[in-house]
C-alpha positions as CSV (number, residue, x, y, z in Angstrom):
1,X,110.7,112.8,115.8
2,X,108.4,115.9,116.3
3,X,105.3,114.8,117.8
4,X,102.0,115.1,115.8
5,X,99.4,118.3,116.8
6,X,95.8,117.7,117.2
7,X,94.6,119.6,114.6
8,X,97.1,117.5,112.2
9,X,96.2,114.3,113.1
10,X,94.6,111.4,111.2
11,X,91.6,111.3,114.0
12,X,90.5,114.9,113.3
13,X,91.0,114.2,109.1
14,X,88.9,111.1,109.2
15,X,86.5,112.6,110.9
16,X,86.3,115.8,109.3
17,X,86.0,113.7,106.1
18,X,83.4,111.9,107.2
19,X,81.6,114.9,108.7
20,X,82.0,117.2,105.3
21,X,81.0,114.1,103.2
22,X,77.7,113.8,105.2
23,X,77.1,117.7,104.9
24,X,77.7,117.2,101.0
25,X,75.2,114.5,101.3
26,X,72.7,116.2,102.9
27,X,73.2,119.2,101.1
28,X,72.6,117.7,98.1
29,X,69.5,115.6,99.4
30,X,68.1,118.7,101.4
31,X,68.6,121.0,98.2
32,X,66.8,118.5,96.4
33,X,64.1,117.3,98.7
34,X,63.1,121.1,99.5
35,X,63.2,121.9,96.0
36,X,61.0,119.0,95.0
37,X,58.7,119.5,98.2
38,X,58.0,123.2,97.5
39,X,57.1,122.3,94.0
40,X,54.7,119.8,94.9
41,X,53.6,121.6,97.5
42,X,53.1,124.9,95.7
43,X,51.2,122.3,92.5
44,X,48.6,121.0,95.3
45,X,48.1,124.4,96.6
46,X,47.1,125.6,92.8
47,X,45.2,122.9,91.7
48,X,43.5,122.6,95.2
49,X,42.7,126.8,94.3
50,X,42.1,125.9,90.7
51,X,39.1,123.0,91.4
52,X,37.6,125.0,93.9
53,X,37.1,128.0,90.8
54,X,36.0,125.5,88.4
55,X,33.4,124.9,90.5
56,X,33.1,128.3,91.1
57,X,32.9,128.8,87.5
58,X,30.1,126.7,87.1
59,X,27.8,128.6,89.1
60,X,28.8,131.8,88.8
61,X,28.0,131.0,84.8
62,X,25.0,129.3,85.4
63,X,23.7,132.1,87.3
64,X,24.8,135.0,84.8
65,X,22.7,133.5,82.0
66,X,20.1,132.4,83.8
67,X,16.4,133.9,83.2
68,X,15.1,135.8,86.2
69,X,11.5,136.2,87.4
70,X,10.6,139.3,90.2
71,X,10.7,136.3,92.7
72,X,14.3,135.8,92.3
73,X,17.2,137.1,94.1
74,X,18.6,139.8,91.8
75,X,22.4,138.6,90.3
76,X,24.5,140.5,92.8
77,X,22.2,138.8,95.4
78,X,23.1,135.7,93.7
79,X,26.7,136.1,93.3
80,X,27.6,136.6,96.7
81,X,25.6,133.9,98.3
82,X,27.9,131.6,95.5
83,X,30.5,133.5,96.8
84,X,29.9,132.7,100.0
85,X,29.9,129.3,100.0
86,X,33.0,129.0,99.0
87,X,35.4,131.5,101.2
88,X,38.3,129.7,103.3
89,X,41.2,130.6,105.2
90,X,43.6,129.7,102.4
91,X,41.3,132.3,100.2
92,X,41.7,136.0,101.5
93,X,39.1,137.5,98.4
94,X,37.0,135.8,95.3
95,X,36.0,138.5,92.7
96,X,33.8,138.4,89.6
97,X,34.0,141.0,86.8
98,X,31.6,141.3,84.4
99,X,33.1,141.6,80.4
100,X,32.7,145.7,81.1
101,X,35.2,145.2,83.5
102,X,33.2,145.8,86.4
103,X,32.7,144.4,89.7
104,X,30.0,142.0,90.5
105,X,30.5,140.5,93.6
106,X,33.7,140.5,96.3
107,X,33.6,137.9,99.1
108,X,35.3,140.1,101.6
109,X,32.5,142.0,103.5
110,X,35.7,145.1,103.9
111,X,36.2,145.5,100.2
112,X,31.8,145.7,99.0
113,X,32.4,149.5,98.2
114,X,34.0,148.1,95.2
115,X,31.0,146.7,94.0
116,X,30.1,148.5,90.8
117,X,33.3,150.0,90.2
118,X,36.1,148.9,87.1
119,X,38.4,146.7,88.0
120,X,42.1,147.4,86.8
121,X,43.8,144.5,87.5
122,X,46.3,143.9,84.4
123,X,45.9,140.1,84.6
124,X,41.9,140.5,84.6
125,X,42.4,142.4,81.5
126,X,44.7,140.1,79.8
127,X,42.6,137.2,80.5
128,X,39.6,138.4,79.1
129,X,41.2,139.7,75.9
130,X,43.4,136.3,75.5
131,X,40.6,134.5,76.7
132,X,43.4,131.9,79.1
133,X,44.4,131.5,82.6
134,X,46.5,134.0,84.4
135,X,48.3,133.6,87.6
136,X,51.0,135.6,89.3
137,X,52.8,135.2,92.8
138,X,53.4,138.5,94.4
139,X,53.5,140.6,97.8
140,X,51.2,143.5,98.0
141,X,51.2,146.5,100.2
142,X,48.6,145.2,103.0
143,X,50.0,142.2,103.4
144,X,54.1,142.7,102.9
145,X,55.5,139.2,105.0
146,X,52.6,137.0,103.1
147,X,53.0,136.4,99.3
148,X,50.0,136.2,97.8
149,X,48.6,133.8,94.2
150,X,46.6,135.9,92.2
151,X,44.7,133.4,89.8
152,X,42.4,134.6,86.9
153,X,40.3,132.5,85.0
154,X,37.6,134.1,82.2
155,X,34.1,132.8,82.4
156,X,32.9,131.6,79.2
157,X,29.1,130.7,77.6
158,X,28.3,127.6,76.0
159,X,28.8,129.1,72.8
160,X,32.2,130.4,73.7
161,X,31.7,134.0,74.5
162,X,33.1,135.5,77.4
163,X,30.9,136.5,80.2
164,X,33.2,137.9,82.7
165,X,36.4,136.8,84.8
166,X,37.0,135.1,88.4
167,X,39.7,136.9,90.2
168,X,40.7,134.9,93.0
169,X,43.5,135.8,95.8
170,X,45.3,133.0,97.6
171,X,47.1,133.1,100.7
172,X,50.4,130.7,99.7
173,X,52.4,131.6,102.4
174,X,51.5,129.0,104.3
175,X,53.0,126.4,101.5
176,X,56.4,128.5,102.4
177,X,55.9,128.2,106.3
178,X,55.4,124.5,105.8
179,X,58.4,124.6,104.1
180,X,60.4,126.5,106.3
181,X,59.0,123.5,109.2
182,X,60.4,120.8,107.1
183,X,63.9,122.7,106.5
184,X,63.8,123.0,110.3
185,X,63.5,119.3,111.2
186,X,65.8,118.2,108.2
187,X,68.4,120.8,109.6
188,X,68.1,118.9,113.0
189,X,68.4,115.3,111.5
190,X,71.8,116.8,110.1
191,X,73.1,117.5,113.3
192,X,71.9,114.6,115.0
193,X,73.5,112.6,111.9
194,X,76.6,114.8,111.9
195,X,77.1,114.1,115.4
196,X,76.5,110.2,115.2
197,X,79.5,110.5,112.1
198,X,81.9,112.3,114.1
199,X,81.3,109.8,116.9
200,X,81.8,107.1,114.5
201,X,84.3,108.7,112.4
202,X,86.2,108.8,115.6
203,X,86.0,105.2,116.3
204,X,86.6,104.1,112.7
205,X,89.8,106.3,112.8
206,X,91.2,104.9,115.9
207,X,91.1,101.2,113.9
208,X,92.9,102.7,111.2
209,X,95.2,105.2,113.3
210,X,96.2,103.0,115.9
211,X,98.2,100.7,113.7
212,X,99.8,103.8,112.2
213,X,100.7,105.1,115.5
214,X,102.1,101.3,117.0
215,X,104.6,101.9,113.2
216,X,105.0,105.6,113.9
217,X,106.4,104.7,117.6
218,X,108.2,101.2,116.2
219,X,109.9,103.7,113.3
220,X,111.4,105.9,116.1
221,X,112.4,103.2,117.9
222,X,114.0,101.9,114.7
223,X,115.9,105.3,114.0
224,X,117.5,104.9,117.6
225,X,118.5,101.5,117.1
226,X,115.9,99.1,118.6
227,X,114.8,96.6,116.3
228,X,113.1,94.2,119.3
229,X,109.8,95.8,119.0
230,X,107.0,94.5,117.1
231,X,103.9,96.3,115.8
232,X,101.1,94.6,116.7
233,X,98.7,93.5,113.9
234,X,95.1,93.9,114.3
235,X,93.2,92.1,111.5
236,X,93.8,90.7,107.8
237,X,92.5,93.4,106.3
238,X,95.3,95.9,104.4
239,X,96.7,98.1,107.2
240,X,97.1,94.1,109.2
241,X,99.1,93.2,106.0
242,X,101.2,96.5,106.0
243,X,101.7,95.6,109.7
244,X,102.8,92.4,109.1
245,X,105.2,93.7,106.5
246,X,106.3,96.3,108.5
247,X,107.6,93.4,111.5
248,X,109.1,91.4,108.4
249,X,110.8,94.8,107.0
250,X,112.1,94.8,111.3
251,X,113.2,92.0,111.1
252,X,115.3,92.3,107.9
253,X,116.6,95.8,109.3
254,X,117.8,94.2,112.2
255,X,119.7,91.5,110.5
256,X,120.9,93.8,107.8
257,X,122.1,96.0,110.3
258,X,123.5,93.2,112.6
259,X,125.7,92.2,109.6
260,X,126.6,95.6,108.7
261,X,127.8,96.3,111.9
262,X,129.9,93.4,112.5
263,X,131.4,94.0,108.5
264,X,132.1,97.7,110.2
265,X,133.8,96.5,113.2
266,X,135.7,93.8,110.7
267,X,136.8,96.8,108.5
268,X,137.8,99.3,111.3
269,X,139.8,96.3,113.2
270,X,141.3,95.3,109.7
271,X,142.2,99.3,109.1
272,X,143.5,99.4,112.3
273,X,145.6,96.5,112.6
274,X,147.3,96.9,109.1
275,X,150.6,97.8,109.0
276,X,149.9,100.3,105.3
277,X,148.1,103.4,105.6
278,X,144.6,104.0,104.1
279,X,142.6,106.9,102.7
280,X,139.5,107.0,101.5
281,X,137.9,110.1,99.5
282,X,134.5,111.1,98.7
283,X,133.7,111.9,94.8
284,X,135.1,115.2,95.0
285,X,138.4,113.8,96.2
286,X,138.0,114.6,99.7
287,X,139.4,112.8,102.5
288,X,136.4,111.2,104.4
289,X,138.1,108.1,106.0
290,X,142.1,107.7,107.1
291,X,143.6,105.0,109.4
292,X,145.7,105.2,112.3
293,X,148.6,104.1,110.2
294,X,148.4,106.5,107.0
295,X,148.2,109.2,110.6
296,X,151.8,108.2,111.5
297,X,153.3,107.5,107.7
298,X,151.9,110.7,107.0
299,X,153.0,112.3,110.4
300,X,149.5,114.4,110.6
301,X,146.7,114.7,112.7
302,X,142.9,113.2,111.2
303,X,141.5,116.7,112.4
304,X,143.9,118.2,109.8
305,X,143.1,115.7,107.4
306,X,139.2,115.0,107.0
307,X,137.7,117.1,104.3
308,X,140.9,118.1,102.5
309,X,142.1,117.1,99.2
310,X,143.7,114.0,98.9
311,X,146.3,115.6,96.2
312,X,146.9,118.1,99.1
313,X,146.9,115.7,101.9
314,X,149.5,114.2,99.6
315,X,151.6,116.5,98.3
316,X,150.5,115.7,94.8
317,X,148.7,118.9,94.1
318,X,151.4,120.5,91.6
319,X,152.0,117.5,89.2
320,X,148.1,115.3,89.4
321,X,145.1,116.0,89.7
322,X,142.1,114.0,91.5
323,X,141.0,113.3,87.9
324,X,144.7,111.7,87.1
325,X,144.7,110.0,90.1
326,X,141.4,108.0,89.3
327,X,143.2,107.1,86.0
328,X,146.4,106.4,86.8
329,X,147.2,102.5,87.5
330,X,150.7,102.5,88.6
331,X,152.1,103.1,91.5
332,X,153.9,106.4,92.9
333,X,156.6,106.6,95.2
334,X,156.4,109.6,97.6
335,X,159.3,111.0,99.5
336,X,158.1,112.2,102.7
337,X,161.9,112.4,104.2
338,X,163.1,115.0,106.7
339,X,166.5,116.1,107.8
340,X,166.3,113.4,110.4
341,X,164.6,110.8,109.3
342,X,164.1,109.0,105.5
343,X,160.6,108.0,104.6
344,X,159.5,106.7,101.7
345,X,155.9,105.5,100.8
346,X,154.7,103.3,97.5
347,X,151.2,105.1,96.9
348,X,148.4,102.4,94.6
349,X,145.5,104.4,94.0
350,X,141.7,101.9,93.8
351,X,138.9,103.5,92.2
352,X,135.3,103.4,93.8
353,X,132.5,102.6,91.3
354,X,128.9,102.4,91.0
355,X,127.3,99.5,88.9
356,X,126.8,102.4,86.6
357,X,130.4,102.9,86.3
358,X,129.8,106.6,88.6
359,X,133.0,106.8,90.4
360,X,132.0,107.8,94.3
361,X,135.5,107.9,95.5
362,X,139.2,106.8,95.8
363,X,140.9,104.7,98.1
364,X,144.9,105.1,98.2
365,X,147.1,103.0,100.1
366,X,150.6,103.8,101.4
367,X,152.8,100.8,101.9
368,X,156.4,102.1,104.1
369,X,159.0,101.1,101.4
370,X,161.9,103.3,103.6
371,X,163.4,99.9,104.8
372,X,162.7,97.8,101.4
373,X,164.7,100.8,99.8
374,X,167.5,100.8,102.4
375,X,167.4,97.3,101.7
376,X,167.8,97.3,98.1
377,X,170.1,100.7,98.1
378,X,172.5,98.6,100.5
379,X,172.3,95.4,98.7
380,X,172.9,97.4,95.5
381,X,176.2,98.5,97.1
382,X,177.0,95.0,98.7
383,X,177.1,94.1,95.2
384,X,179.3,96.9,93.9
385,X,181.7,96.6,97.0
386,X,182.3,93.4,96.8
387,X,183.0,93.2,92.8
388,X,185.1,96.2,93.0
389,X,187.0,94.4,96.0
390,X,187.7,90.8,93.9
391,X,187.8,92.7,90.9
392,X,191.2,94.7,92.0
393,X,192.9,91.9,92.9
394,X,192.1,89.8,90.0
395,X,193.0,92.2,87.8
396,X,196.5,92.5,89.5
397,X,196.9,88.6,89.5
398,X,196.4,88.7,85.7
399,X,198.4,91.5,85.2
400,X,201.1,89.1,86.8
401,X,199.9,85.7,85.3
402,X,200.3,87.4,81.9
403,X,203.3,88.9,82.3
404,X,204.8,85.4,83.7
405,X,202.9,83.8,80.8
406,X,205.0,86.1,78.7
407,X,208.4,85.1,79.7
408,X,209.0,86.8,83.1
409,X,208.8,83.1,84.9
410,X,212.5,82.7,83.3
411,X,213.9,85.9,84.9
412,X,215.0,85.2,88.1
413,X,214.8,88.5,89.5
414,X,211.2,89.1,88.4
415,X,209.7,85.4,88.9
416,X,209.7,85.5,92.4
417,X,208.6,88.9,93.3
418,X,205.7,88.4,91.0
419,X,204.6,85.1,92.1
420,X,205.1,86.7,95.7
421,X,202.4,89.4,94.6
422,X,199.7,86.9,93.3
423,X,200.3,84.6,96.3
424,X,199.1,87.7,98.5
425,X,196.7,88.8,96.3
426,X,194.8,85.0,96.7
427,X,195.0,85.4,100.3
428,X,193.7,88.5,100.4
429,X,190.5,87.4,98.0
430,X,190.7,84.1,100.1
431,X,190.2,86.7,103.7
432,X,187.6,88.8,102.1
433,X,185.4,85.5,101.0
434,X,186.0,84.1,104.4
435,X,184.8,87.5,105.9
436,X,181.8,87.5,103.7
437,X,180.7,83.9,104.8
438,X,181.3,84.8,108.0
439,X,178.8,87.5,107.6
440,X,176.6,85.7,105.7
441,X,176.3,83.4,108.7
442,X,175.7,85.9,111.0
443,X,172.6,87.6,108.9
444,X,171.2,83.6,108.7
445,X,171.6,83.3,112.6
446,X,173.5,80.3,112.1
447,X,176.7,81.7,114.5
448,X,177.5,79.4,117.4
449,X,179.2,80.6,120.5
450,X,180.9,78.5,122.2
451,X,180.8,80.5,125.6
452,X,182.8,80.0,128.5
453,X,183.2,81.7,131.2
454,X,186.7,83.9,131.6
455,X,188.1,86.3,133.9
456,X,188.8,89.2,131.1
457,X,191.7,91.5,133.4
458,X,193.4,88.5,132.0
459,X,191.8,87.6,129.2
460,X,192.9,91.4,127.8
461,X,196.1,91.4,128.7
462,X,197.2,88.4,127.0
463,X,196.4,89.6,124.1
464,X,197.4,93.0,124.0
465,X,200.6,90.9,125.0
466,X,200.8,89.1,122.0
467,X,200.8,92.5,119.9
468,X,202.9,94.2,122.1
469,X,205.8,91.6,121.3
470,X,204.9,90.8,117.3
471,X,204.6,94.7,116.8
472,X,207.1,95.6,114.1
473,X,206.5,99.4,114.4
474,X,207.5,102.2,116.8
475,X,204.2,102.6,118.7
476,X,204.0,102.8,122.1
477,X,200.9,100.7,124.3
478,X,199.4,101.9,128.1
479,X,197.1,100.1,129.8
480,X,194.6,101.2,132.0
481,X,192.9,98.3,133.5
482,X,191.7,97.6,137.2
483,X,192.7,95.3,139.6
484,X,189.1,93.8,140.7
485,X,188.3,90.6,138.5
486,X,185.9,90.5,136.1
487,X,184.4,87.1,134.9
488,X,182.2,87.6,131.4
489,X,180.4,84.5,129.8
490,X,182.5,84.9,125.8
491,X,183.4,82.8,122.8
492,X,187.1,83.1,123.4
493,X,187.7,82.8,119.8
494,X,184.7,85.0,118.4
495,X,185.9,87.9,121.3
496,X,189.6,87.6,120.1
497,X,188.9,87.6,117.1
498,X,187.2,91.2,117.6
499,X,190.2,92.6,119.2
500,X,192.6,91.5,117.3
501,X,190.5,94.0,114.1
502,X,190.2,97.1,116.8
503,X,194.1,96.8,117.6
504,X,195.2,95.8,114.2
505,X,193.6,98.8,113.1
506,X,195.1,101.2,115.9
507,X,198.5,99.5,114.6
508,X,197.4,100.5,111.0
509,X,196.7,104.0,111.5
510,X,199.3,105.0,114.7
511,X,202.0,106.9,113.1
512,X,205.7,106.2,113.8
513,X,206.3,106.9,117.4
514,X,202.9,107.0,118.3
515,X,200.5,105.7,121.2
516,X,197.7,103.2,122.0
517,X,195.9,103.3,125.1
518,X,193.7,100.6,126.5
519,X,191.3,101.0,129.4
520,X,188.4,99.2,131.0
521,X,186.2,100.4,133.0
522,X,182.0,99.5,134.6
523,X,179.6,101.9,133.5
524,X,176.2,100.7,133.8
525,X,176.0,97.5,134.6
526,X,178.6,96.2,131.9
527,X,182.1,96.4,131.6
528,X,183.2,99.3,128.8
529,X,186.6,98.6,126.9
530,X,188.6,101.6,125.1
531,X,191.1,101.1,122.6
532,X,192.1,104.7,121.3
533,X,195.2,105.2,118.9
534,X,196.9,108.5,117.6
535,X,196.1,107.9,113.8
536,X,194.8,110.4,111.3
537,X,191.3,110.4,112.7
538,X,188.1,110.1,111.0
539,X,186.2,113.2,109.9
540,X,182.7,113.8,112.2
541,X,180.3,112.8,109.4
542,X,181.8,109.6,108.4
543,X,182.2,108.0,112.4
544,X,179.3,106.4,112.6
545,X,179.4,104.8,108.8
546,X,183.0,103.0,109.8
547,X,181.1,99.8,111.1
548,X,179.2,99.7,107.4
549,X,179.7,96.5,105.3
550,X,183.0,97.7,102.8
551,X,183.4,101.2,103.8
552,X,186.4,102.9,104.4
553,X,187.2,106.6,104.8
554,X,190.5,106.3,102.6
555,X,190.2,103.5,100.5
556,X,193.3,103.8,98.8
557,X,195.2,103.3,101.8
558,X,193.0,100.8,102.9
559,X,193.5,98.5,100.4
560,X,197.4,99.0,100.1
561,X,197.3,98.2,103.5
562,X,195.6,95.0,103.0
563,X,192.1,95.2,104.6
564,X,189.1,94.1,103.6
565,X,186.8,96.8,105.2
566,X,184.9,93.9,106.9
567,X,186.2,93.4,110.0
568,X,184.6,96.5,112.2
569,X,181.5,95.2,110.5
570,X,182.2,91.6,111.6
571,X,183.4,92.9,115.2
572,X,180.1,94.6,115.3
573,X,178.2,91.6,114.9
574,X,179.8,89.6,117.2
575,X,179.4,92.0,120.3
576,X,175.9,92.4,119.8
577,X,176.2,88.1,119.6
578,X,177.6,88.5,123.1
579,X,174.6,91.0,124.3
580,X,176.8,94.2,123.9
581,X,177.4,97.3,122.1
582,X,179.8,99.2,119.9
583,X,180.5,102.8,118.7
584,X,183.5,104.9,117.9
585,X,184.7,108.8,118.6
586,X,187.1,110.2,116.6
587,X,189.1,113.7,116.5
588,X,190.2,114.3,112.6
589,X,193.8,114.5,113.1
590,X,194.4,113.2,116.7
591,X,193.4,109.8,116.5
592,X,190.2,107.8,117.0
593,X,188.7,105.6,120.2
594,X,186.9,102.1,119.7
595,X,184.6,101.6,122.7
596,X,182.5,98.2,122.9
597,X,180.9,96.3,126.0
598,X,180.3,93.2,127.6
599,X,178.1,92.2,130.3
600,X,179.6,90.5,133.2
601,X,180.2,88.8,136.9
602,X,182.2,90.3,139.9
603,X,184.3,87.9,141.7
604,X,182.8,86.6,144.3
605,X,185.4,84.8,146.5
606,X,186.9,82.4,144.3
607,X,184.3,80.4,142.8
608,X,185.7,80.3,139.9
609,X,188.9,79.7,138.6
């Protein structure tokens, strides 16, 4: 978090409130207090001037009607000792005009030329016509930094006629200078108080900022993940509460996000550990969120993933679209096969919803269904294979039964023959349900060996013995077996058993003349047996198929000669009971070669017998 300038914090804002609500204050006191002062000051200087020329009045009055003898002092002699009595400092002149207009008596000694002359003053004038009080403030030219009163008051009679007028200029300057003192010393008390407000402001600002601040730190602690500290609260008043609900609003973070993250690391261990592949969208239908195993189902990388369509991601981009997904509540099965391997996915689209109902994403799951469909496809033809296989010979036995039904039991030429054919067809239904139990067995695990341990140079030969003598067709056998002894831990029975299908088969398939070899020899550990015959062959594609359940590549010959096509998948079983392994090559037209091993023991100086 950026950190917070000077001139932006909540120190300098406090204070500067405080500071411009003080100047308002005093602005508004100091407009009002000078306003009020100058008024009162200005009245007292007026009516101070004003009491004085009442008096003034008086005796200039008294001695303009007054009867004079030759003793007395003429009027002008008069009128300026009155005058004189009364000059001060605040006065600069006192005047008195006569009703002609003219100059009786001046109180400045400068200005006694204008004794006898008019006087054309226009408020002299319009007092003595109006007969009132007039006063004017102005500047003149002697005196242009001092404004000046100019008050004029006519002098009246007892009978109310107008004698005259007293002009009278007043120095009220000096009302201004004291103003001008005041302004002064109420200016200073601002500054002093505007400096004792910022000092305070700063003080009452660290109470409130310093709480902020300990949040402010806490919060950036909080964004990086520490939830241990604690703000510390400084009173009860409401930033101590907001602390106090700050530590509880910590505290609740920090469990919140304790059980978040262990729900997370549930979720990501569940998502990892399933076995079906997840993807999860955003609301445009983007992929935000794919497992580990949707990454191998899918065979993609999450860089190439993340932030692409799910319909792409999917191959579902020509037939739905994010908006039919969300919709649609079955299931899809997508076929993700390639030349060299089958894959095939069940897809069940969940919706994500708001309370509201706002749909903020989709969550598909891919469940592998490649095996479950092998499963069903081969259990499917399990089913067809073997009703097909009891169905031929049942339908040949009826054929039979009916015709011996019919009469043909009393021919003696037909009787026989046909009981002869549904005597073999019952043994060969009887094989083929003793081949599937045995194969049922096997899939249950419940095959028992009954091992023992056998020397198999000898073990081999005696059978391929036994065929070589009860062989009733031209085919020639070689052998190519070792001298050394070889002792391998078998079920005699189950192992015979297994040879007896490999050679039975080379028997089946050799043509008249023909040859089968059989050879042993130790390649990696185990001992490697080889039966190969001269027969027809088996085309490429269909040699690794011949160990199926019922599969043959010629069926029709197959069946006429008898088999089941079971016993290569029943000799595949047992060798991999015995710890081994068996596969075929075959050339289409020169004959085809059984390998299988075994693991085993050298002889190792007669220990066993």
């Amino acid at each position: 978090m950026q950190k917070v300038s000077f001139f932006k914090s909540i120190h300098v804002k406090f204070v500067l409130i405080y500071i411009l609500l003080i100047v308002l204050a005093m602005q508004i006191i100091g407009l009002y207090f000078a306003q009020q002062l100058e008024e009162t000051l200005s009245q007292n200087f007026q009516d101070s001037i004003e009491d004085r020329m009442n008096i003034i009045e008086f005796s200039v009055r008294e001695e303009m009607v007054k009867n004079r003898t030759e003793e007395d002092l003429t009027e002008e002699q008069s009128l300026r000792s009155v005058l004189n009595g009364f000059q001060s400092e605040d006065i600069n002149e006192i005047q008195i005009i006569d009703s002609r207009y003219n100059i009786l008596a001046s109180s400045e000694a400068d200005n006694q030329v204008l004794v006898g002359q008019r006087a054309t003053h226009e408020l002299v004038r319009l007092a003595m016509t109006e007969e009132k009080v007039k006063e004017r403030t102005y500047v003149t030219r002697e005196r242009p930094n001092d404004r000046v009163w100019v008050r004029v008051q006519p002098i009246k009679a007892a009978g109310g006629e107008v004698l005259g007028a007293l002009y009278v200029e007043a120095v009220i300057e000096n009302v201004y200078d004291q103003m001008d003192e005041i302004n002064s010393i109420l200016a200073g008390g601002t500054a002093i108080s505007l400096l004792i407000t910022a000092i305070l402001g700063v003080l009452v600002a660290q109470t409130i900022s310093r709480p902020i601040s300990d949040m402010r730190k806490q919060a950036q602690a909080m964004a990086k993940g520490n939830f241990s500290r604690k703000v510390r609260v400084y009173g009860d008043d409401e930033i101590g509460q907001l602390a106090r609900a700050f530590n509880h609003l910590t505290n609740r973070l920090q469990e919140s996000q304790q059980s978040t993250e262990s729900e997370r690391r549930k979720l990501a261990s569940i998502l990892s550990n399933m076995t079906d592949g997840v993807l999860s969208t955003d609301r445009r239908g983007r992929v935000i969120l794919i497992n580990d195993p949707a990454l191998r189902l899918l065979d993609v990388s999450r860089e190439t993933v993340i932030n692409r369509p799910l319909t792409m991601v999917l191959g579902l981009d020509s037939e739905y679209t994010f908006e039919d997904l969300i919709h649609l509540k079955e299931t899809i099965t997508l076929d993700f096969s390639t030349k060299d391997q089958s894959t095939l996915l069940r897809t069940s689209f969940s919706v994500i919803q708001k309370e509201t109902g706002f749909v903020n994403g989709l969550i598909a799951v891919l469940h592998d269904n490649t095996e479950q469909e092998k499963i069903d496809m081969e259990r499917r033809e399990f089913v067809a294979n073997v009703s097909h296989e009891l169905r031929t010979p049942l339908t040949t036995m009826r054929s039979y039964l009916e015709a011996l039904a019919e009469g043909a039991w009393q021919d003696p030429d037909l009787a026989p023959n046909f009981l002869n054919v549904t005597q073999t067809e019952t043994e060969r239904m009887i094989r083929l349900v003793n081949d599937l139990l045995k194969l049922s067995k096997m899939d249950s695990s419940e095959t028992e060996l009954n091992k023992e341990i056998i020397e198999f140079n000898r073990f081999f030969n005696r059978i391929i013995d036994r065929f070589e003598m009860s062989k009733s067709q031209n085919v020639h056998f070689e052998r190519y077996l070792p001298n050394e002894q070889y002792f391998v831990e078998i079920d005699p029975d189950k192992l015979t058993q297994v040879i007896d299908n490999i050679i039975s088969n080379a028997l089946k398939y050799s043509p008249e003349g023909g040859m089968i070899r059989f050879a042993m020899t130790v390649e990696e550990g185990a001992l490697q047996i080889r039966i190969s015959d001269q027969g027809m062959g088996i085309p490429k594609e269909n040699v690794d198929r011949i160990f199926d359940r019922f599969y043959r590549v010629d069926r029709a010959r197959s069946r006429e000669m008898g088999g089941t096509g079971l016993g290569l998948a029943i000799s595949k079983e047992m060798i991999h009971a015995h710890g081994g392994s068996i596969w075929a090559k075959s050339v289409y037209g020169r004959g085809t070669t059984i390998f299988f091993t075994l693991p085993f023991e050298i002889d190792d100086g007669g220990e066993w017998e």
